[in-house]
C-alpha positions in Angstrom: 25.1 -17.5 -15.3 23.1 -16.2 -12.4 22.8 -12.4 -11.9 24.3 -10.9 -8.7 21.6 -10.1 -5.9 23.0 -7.8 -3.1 21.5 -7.8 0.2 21.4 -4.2 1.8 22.3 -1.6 3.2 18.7 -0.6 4.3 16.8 2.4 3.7 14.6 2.2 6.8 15.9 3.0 10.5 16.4 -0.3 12.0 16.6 -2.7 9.5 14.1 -5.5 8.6 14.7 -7.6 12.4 12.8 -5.1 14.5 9.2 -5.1 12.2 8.8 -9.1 11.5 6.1 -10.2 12.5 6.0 -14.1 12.9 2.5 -14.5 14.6 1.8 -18.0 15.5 4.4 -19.1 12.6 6.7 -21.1 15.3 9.4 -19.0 13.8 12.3 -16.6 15.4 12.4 -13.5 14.3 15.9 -14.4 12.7 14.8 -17.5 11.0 12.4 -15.2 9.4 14.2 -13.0 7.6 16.7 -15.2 6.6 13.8 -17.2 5.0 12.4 -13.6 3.6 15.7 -12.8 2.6 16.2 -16.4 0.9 12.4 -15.8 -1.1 13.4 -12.5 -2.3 17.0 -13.7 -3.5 15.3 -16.6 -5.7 12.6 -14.2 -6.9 14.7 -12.1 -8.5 17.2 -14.6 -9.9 17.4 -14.4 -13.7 17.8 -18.8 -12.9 14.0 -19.4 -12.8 11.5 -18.9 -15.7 8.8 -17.1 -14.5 11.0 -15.2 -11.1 10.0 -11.5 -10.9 13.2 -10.0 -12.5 12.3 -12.4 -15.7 8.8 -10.8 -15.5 10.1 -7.5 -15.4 13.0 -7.5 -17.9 9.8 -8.7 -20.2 8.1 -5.9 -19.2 10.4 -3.6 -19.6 12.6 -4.3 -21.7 16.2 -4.8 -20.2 19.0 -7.8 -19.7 17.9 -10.1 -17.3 21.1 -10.8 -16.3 21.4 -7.5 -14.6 22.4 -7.0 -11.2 19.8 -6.4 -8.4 19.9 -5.0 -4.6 16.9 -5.4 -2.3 16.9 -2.6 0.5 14.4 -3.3 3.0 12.4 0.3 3.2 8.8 0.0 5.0 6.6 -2.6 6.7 3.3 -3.2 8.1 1.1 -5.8 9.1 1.0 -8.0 6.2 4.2 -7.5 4.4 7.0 -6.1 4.6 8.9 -3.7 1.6 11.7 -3.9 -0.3 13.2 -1.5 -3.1 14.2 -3.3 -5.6 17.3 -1.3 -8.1 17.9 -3.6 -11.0 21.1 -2.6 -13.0 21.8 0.7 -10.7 19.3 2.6 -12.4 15.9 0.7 -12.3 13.1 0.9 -9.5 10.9 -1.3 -8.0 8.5 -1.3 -4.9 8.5 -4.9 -3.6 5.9 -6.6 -1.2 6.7 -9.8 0.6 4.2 -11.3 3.1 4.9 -11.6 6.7 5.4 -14.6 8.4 2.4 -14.5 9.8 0.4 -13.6 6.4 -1.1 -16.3 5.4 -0.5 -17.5 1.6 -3.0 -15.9 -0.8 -3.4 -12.9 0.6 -0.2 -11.0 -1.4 -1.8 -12.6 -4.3 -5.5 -11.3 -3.8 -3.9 -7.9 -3.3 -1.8 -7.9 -6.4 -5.1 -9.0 -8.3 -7.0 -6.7 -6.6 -4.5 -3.7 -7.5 -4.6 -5.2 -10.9 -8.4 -4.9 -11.6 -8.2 -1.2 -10.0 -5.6 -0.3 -12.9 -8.2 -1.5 -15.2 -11.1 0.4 -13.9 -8.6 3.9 -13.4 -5.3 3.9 -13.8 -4.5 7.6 -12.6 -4.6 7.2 -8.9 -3.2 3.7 -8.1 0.6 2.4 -7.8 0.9 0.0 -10.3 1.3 -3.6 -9.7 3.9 -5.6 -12.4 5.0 -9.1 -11.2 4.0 -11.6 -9.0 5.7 -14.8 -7.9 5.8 -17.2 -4.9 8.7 -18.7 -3.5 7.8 -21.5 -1.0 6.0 -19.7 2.4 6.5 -16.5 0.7 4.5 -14.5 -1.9 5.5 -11.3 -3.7 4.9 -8.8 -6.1 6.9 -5.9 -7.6 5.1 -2.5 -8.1 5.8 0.9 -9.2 8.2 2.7 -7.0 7.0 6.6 -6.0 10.2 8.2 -4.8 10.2 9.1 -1.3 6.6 9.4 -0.9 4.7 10.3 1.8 2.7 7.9 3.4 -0.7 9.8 5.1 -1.4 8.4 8.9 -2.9 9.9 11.9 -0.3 10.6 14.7 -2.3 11.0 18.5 -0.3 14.1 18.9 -2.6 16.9 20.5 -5.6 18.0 19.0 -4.3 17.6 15.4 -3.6 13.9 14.4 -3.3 14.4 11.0 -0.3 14.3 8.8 2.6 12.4 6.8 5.4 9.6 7.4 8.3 11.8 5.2 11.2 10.2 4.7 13.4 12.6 4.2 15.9 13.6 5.5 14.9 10.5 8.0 11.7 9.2 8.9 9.7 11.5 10.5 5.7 12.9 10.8 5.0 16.1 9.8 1.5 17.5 10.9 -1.1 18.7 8.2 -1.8 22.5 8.6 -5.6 23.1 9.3 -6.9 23.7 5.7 -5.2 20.5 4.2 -7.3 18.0 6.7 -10.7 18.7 4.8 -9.0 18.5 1.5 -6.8 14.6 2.3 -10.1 13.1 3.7 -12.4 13.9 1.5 -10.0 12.7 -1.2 -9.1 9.7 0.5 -13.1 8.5 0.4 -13.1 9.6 -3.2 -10.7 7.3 -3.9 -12.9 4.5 -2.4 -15.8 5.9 -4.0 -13.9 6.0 -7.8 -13.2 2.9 -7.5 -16.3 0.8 -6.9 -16.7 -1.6 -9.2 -19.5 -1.4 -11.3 -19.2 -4.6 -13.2 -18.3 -7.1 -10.3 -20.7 -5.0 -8.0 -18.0 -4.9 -4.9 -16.4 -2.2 -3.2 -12.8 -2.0 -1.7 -12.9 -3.4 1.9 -10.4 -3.3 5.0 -8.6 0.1 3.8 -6.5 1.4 6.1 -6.8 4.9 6.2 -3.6 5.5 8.4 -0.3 4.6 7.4 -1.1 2.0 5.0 -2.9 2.5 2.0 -2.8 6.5 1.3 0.2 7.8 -0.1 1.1 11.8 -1.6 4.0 12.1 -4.5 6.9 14.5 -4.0 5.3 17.1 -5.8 2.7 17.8 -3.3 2.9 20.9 -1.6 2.1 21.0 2.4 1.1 24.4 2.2 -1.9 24.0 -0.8 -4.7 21.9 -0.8 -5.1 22.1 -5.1 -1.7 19.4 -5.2 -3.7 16.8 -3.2 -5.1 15.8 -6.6 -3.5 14.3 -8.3 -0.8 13.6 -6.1 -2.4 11.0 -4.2 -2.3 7.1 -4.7 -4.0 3.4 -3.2 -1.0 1.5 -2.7 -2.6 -1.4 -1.2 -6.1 -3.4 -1.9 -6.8 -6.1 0.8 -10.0 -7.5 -0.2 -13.2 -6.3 -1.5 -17.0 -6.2 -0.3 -20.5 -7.1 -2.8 -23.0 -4.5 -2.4 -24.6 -2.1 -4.2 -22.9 1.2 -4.9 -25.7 2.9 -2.7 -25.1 0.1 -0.1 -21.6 1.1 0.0 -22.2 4.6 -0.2 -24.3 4.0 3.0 -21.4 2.1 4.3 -18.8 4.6 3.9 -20.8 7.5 5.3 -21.7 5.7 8.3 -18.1 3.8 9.1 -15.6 6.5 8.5 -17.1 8.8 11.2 -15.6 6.0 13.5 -12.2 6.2 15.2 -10.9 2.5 13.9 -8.0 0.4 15.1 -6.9 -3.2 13.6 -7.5 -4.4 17.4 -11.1 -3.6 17.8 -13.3 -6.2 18.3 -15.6 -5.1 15.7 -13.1 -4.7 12.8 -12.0 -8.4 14.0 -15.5 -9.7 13.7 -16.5 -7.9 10.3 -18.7 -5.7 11.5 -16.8 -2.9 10.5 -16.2 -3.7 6.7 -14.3 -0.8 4.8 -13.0 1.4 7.6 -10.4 -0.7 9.5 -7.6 1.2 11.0 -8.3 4.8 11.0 -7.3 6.2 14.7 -9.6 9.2 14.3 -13.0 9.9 12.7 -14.1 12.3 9.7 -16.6 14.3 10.1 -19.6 14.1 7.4 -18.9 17.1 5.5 -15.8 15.7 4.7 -17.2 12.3 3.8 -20.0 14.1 1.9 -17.5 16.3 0.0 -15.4 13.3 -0.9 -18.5 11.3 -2.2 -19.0 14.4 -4.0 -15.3 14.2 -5.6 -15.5 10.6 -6.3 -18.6 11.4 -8.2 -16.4 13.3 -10.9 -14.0 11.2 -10.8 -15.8 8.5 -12.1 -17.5 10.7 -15.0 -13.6 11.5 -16.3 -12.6 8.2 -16.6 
């Protein structure tokens, strides 16, 4: 008997119509996401052998019969997100490509995320199941409750800040002191996480809005919760070089203001650094080398 898969009520303003993107996919907008919402339904039926819900209850342990409910909760160029609550009590972050993603790059990500787990677990939300469904590809991740996602608003002569979901979506701006502390743990990040054994870097991080996020339990008002508070929650794709080369890289590509759009993220010139909206300065990229440094002797 199949489990029960519930559709809704959605978590973010909107609903998933507004934020599909369909690209050059010859698609409507509502042929999409009944599509999306079709993939999702059959990836988390308990009727196919290797669907996500079968991976999970593996995983961790429970019926796989048990109910499920997808609530669409966040989006952004690539995919869109889903919170998936198996058996009312159960939660799972859930990444489905757009429509105009094309196939492999979900998967490259959740191998990508995978590999970072193995190098450090500590700051990275864990990937868990991955399955394609026709156009679409997903994977299920560990959900962070009501995180806050770090993004640059143009909003006067402070940019910096958090997406904060509650009590609805809205930015909040980072006081002065925490700007040092978020960037230069941000780069750390990037710096922990070079690869020493595949000699590659992380590539196309989005610094704003994307791939950053801070737990509940950081506290606006002091810099010492950044760490260890903040997570990678995504892993486009990756760049070979030395970890000099990419040191090089870092310090000379973050002091950029960067946008998806610009011709030179478009072309690959600009490798790591691709969507940004403001610059660092190079203390702060110095300091986070510095961090990252450490980092990599705890592990």
């Amino acid at each position: 008997m199949a489990n029960k898969i519930s559709y809704g009520p959605h978590l973010f303003p909107g609903g998933p119509d507004l934020y599909i993107r369909t690209g050059n996919s010859g698609l409507r907008a509502e042929e999409s996401h009944s599509n999306i919402q079709r993939s999702l339904a059959m990836a988390f039926s308990n009727e196919f052998q290797d669907s996500v819900v079968s991976q999970l209850a593996e995983k961790f342990h429970f019926d796989p019969n048990s109910d499920v409910n997808l609530s669409f909760m966040n989006y952004g160029d690539t995919q869109l997100v889903y919170l998936a609550t198996i058996a009312n009590r159960m939660r799972f972050a859930t990444l489905i490509n757009q429509p105009q993603t094309p196939l492999g790059v979900v998967k490259k990500e959740f191998e990508n995320l995978h590999r970072l787990v193995e190098i450090d677990p500590r700051f990275i939300v864990k990937p868990h199941a991955f399955n394609r469904v026709g156009k679409h590809e997903l994977y299920a991740s560990e959900y962070i409750d009501k995180a806050l996602c770090i993004a640059h608003l143009n909003r006067g002569n402070n940019p910096h800040g958090v997406y904060d979901p509650v009590p609805y979506y809205h930015f909040e701006n980072f006081p002065p002191q925490m700007i040092d502390r978020v960037n230069a743990s941000m780069v750390s990040l990037l710096v922990n996480y070079y690869d020493e054994a595949k000699k590659r870097g992380l590539a196309k991080t989005q610094t704003s809005g994307n791939d950053f996020i801070l737990t509940r339990d950081f506290n606006m008002d002091s810099p010492d919760t950044v760490f260890p508070n903040i997570k990678i929650i995504a892993a486009r794709d990756t760049i070979d070089a030395t970890f000099n080369e990419y040191l090089d890289m870092i310090r000379y590509e973050f002091t950029l203001d960067t946008l998806r759009s610009d011709e030179e993220v478009k072309s690959g010139r600009i490798k790591i650094n691709h969507h940004s909206k403001t610059p660092m300065t190079p203390e702060q990229i110095e300091e986070g080398i510095k961090i990252g440094m450490e980092l990599r002797k705890q592990r």
